[in-house]
N, C-alpha and C positions, 0 to 999 in steps of 0.2 A: 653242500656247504651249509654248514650250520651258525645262525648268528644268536649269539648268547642277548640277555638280557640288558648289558648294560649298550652294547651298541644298536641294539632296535631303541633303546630312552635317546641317544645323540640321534639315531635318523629321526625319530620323532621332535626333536626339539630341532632339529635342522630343518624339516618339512614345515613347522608351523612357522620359523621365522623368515622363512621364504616366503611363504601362505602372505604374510603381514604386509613384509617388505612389498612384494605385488601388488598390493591397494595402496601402501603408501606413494609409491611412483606413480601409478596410474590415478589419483588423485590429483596428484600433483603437476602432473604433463598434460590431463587431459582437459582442454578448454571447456567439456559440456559441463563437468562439475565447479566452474567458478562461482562466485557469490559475489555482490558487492554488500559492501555497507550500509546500512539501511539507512543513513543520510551523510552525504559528506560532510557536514557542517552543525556537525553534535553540539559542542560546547556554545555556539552563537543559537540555536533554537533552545537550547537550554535554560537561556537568560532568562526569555523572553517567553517560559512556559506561566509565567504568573497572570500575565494578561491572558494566554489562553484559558486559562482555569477561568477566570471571571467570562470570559466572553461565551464559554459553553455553557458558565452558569445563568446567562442571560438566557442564551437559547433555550434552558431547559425549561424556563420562566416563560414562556409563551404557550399562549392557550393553542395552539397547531403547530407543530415544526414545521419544519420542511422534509418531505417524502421522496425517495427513491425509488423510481421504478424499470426492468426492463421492459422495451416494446420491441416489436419489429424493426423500425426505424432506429432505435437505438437505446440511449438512458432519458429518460423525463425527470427531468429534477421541479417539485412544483415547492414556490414559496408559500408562507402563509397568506393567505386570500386577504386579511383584514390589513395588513400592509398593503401600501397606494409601490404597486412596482416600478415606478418611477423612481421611487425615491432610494430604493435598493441599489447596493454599487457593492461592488468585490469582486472577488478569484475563487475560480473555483479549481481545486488542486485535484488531479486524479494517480495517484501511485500505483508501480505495476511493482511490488514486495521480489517479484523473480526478477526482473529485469528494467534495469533503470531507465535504459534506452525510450523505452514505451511512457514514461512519465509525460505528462504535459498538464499547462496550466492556460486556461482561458478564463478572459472576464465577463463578469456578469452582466449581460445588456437585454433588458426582457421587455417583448413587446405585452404580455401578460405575465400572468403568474408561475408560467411553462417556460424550461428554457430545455432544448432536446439537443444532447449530445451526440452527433454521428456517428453511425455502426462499423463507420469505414475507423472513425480513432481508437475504438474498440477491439480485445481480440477475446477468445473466450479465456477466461482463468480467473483469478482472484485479484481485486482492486482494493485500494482504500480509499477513498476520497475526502476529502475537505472540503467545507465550503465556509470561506471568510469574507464574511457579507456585514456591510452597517447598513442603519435606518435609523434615518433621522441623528446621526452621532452617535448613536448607540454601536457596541460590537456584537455581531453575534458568532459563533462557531458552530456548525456540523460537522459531526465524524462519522465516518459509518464503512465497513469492510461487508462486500457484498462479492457474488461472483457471476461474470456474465458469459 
């Protein structure tokens, strides 16, 4: 049997919109490829993006930031040495950009200028964190996307 040229263009154009159609179900059915949002609560952080701008431009305004680092034990987040860490209070936000699940947020309570994150709330992949910390009334912000 011979198939002429116009019905080998329909099985072609039937193959490929099958082809589609099969990632578009399997996209859609299968739970590994879900996303979320990358915050629920867009338009309310939104407002409130003016004071951030000022508080990271405090932070940039310091003669030492504040440094991220891995260790064994975990993340080492160290504040600036010239600040009395006493006087230091905040949140410090860590985002997991894949899975929201993993997000958490702890407050800043430092016996020194070290505050060390546990490797148990850690998983390996890609992070963002935040650290929204005052001194003395002042705001400051850290942002930083790192991967452990």
């Amino acid at each position: 049997m011979k198939i002429n040229w116009g019905t080998a263009i329909v099985l072609v154009f039937i193959g490929f919109i099958s082809f589609i159609m099969y990632f578009v179900v399997k996209m859609n059915t299968d739970r590994s490829y879900e996303h979320d949002l990358v915050t629920e609560d867009y338009y309310k952080q939104e407002l409130a993006f003016q004071k951030e701008i000022d508080s990271e431009a405090n932070s940039k305004n310091l003669v030492k930031n504040i440094t991220v680092k891995k260790i064994d034990k975990g993340l080492v987040i160290t504040f600036p040495e010239e600040k009395n860490h006493n006087d230091i209070s905040g949140t410090i936000f860590l985002y997991r950009p894949s899975n929201k699940k993993l997000d958490f947020e702890i407050p800043i309570s430092l016996s020194d200028s070290k505050l060390v994150i546990k490797e148990e709330n850690l998983i390996e992949g890609r992070w963002n964190i935040t650290i929204d910390w005052k001194y003395e009334g002042v705001p400051y912000l850290f942002k930083k996307s790192f991967t452990y």
